[in-house]
C-alpha positions in Angstrom: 29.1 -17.2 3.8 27.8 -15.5 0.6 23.9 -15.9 0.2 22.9 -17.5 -3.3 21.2 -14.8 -5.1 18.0 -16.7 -6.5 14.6 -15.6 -7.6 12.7 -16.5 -3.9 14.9 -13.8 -2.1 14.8 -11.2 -4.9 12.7 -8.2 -4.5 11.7 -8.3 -8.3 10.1 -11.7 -8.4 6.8 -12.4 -7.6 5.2 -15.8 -6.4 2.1 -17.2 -8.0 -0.4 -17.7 -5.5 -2.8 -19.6 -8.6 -4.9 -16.8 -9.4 -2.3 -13.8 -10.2 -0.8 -16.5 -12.8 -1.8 -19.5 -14.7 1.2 -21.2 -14.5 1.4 -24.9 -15.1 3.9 -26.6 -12.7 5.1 -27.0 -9.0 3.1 -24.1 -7.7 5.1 -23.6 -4.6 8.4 -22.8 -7.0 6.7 -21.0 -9.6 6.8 -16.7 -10.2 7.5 -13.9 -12.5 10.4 -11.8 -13.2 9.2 -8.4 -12.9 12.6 -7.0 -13.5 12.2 -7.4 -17.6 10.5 -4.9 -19.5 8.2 -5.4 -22.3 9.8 -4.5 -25.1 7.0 -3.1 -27.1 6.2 -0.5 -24.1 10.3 -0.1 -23.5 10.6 1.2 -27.1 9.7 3.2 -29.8 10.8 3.9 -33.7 13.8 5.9 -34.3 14.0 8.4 -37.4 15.8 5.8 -39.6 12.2 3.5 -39.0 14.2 1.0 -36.5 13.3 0.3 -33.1 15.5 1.4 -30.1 15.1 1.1 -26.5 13.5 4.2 -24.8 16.1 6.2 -22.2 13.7 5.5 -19.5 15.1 1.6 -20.0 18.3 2.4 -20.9 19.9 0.3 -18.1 17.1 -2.3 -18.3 19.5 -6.1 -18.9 16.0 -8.3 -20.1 12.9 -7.4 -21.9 9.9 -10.1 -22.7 8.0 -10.7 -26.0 5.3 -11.9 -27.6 4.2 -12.7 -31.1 1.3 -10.4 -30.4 3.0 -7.5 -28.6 0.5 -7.5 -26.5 1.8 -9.3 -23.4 4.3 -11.3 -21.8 6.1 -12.6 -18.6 9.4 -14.1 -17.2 8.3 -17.0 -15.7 11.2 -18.6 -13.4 11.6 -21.3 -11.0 12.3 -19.9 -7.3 15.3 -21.5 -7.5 16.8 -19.6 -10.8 19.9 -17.2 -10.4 20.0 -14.0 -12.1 22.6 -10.9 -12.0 19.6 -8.4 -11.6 18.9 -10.0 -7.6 18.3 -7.3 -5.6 18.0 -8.5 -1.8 14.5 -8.7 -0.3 
């Protein structure tokens, strides 16, 4: 029997415990992703004055943004599925 790979037995997600997170909702079910980069900190400006992900993140599959660039989070359900489980 094959083991459904959700957020509450990956080793990248984190559980709120309602001070590490102000999450609104079901707090029992409620984390972040900490798989995802931020993509201001995962990349910098190319000669040509685009952006392009930095070689330490080359393999990285997600990155979280905010209008600020200042901070953000994957917030998931501990039910949600994602290709990027890796076993507890």
């Amino acid at each position: 029997m094959t083991q459904t790979k959700t957020c509450v037995t990956c080793q990248h997600w984190e559980k709120q415990d309602g001070s590490n997170y102000p999450l609104r909702g079901p707090a029992d079910s409620m984390g972040v992703c900490n798989a995802v980069a931020q993509y201001w900190d995962s990349t910098g400006w190319t000669d040509d004055g685009e952006r392009a992900v930095l070689p330490k993140y080359a393999n990285c599959r997600a990155f979280v943004r905010d209008a600020s660039d200042y901070y953000a989070m994957l917030v998931t359900r501990n039910d949600f599925g994602c290709v990027q489980h890796k076993q507890k």
